[in-house]
N, C-alpha and C positions, 0 to 999 in steps of 0.2 A: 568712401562709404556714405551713403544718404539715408536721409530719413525719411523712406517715402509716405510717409502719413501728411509731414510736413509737406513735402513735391506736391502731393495730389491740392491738399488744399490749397496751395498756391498756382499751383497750375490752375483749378479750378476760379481760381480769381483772378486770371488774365485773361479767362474766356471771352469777357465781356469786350475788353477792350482789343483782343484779338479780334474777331467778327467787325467791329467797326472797323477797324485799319484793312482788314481782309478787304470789307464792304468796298471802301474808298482806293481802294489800289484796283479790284473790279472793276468797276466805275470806267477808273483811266484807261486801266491797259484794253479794256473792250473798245472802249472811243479811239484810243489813240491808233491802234492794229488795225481799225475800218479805215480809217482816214488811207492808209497805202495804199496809194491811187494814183496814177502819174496825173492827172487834169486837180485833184487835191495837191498833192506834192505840189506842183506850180504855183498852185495860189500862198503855199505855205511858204513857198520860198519869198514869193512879192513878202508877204509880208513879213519876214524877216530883215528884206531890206529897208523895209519903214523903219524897222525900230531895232538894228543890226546888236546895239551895245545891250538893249535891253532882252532879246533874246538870247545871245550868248552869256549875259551874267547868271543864267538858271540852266547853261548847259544846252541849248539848241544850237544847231545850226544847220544850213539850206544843204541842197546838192546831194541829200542822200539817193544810193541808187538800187540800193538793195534792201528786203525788208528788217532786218537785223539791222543797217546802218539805221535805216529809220526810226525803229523804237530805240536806236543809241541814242539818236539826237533830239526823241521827244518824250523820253521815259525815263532812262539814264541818267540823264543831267539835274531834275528837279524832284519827280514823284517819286522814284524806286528810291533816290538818297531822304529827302526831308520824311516821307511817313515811316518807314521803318525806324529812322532819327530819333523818330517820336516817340514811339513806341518804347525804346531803348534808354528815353530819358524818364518815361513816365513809369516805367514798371521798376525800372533800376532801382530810382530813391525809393520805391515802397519796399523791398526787397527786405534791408537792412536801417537805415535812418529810419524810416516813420515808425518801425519798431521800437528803438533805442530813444527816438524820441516825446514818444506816447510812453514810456515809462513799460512798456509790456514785451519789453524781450526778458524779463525774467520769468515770463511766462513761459517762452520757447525754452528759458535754459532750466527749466524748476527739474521735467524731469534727466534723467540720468543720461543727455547726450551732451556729447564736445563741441566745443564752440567750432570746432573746424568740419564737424558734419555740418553745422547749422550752416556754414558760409559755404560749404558744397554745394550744400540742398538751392540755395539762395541763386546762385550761382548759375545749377543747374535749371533750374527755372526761367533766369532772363534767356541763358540761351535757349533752352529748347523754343520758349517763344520767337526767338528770332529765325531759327531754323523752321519754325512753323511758316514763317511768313515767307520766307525764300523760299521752298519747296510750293508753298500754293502758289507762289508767282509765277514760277518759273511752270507749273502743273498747265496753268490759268492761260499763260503766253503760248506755250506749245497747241494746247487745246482748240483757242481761240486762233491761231493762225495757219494750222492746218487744216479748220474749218474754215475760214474765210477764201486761204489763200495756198491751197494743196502744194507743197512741193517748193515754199518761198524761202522757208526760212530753214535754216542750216542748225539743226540742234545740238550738234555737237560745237559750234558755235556757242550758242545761248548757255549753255551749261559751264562751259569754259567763265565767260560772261559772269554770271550769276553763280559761281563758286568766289570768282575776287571780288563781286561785290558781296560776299556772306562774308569776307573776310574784313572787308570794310565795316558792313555792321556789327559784327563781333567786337571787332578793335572799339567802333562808339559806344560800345556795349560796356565793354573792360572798363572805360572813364566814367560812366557812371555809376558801374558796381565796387570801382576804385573809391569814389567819391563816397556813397553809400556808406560804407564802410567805414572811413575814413571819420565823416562828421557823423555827430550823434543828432546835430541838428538836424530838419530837414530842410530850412532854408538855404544854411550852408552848403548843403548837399545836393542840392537842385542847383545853387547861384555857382558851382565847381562841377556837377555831374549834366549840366545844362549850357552851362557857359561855355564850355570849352567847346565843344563839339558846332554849337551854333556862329560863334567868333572866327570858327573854321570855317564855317561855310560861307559866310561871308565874307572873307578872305579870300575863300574859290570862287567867288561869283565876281568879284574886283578883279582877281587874275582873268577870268574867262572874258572880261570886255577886252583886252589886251592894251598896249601902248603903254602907259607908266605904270598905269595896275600890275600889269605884268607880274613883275617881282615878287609881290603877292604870293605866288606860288611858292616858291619856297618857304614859308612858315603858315603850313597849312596839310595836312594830313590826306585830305582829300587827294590832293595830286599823284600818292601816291596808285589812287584809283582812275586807272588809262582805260576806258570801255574800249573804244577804237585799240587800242596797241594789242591788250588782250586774244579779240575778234584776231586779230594780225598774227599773232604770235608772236610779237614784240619780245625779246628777253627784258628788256626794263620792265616794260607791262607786268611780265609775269611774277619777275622779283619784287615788284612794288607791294603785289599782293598777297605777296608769301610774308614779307616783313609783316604788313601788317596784321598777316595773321601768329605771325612769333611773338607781336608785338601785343596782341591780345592775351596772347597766354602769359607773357610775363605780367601786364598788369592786375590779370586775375589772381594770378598766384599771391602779388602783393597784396589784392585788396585781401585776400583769406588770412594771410599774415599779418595783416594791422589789426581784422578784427579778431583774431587771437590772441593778441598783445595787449590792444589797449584796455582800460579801463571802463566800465562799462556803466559805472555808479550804480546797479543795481543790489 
């Protein structure tokens, strides 16, 4: 049960920073979808071999042949993961911590609702913002490439695609409403609901140069997100995706459970 009085005004106070993240992912995926060009594609590829380590540590790489491969290799890897990321870390901590920390969640609890509406409502909020943001991408990418490029790109592909990657930002989503929750600080709750998530990714970007980095991979959450295996039909691909969408619901449910337990000093 939520309290939508609460939902609206917080919905209404991701607006802001919804439209910028919107703006900037616009931006990309309109640049990036023009660039599918084979005489572009060539030049993209040279230059990958210029700087092979430093491209593959954000998820690129040459030799795509199809439009879907090519927004794998130059959307996937870096823009669609770090701004949603963003998004996830920055809304998270205000959710619950800047509350408890500012001394005004006895505001939210003065009148006659349960602390576990409040962490529904809270809850419900980060996600629908993220499910905002996947939906226009995914709206944005179709749009834009069957204008561009009639007929290229495979959307029952793309949707496959960009449901395991909702699963992915869901799960970075759970660690910082886990986090939220968890600390009344919001230091501590940014330096746990920010840290963790960004520690991974740069642990995915070490694994992606390959050779000792390698290993890398395995203590890293990201791996579990295969774009290519997905696109493939991979069953790892697929199960990686599904975890970490299990793996999102049980975090959430803890973070609702901490902030029903703990103490709140108010």
């Amino acid at each position: 049960m939520l309290n939508w009085t609460l939902y609206k005004r917080e919905v209404k106070n991701s607006v802001k920073m919804l439209v910028i993240f919107g703006a900037v992912i616009t931006m990309y995926i309109a640049i990036i979808i023009s660039m599918y060009d084979p005489e572009m594609m060539a030049s993209l590829d040279q230059f990958y071999e210029l700087m092979p380590e430093l491209m593959a540590s954000v998820g690129m790489s040459a030799g795509a042949t199809t439009l879907i491969g090519f927004m794998i290799s130059y959307l996937y890897g870096f823009i669609l993961l770090l701004f949603p990321m963003l998004f996830c870390i920055l809304r998270g901590n205000g959710l619950v911590a800047k509350y408890t920390d500012k001394g005004s969640m006895a505001t939210l609890l003065a009148a006659p609702v349960k602390r576990k509406t409040v962490a529904l409502t809270q809850m419900s909020v980060l996600i629908s913002g993220i499910l905002i943001l996947m939906i226009y991408a995914t709206g944005l990418e179709i749009i834009i490439a069957e204008t561009s490029f009639p007929g290229e790109l495979v959307i029952s592909e793309l949707l496959k695609l960009n449901a395991a990657l909702m699963c992915l930002h869901l799960f970075i989503g759970s660690i910082c409403f886990l986090a939220s929750c968890v600390f009344s600080d919001t230091k501590y709750s940014i330096a746990f609901g920010a840290g963790i998530p960004v520690l991974m990714y740069v642990l995915q970007m070490l694994a992606n140069t390959g050779e000792k980095a390698e290993a890398a991979k395995y203590f890293t959450f990201f791996t579990l997100f295969n774009a290519d295996g997905v696109v493939a039909g991979e069953s790892n691909a697929i199960i990686g995706a599904v975890v970490l969408g299990i793996e999102a619901a049980v975090l959430y449910a803890g973070g609702i459970t901490v902030f029903c337990k703990k103490d709140l000093h108010i």
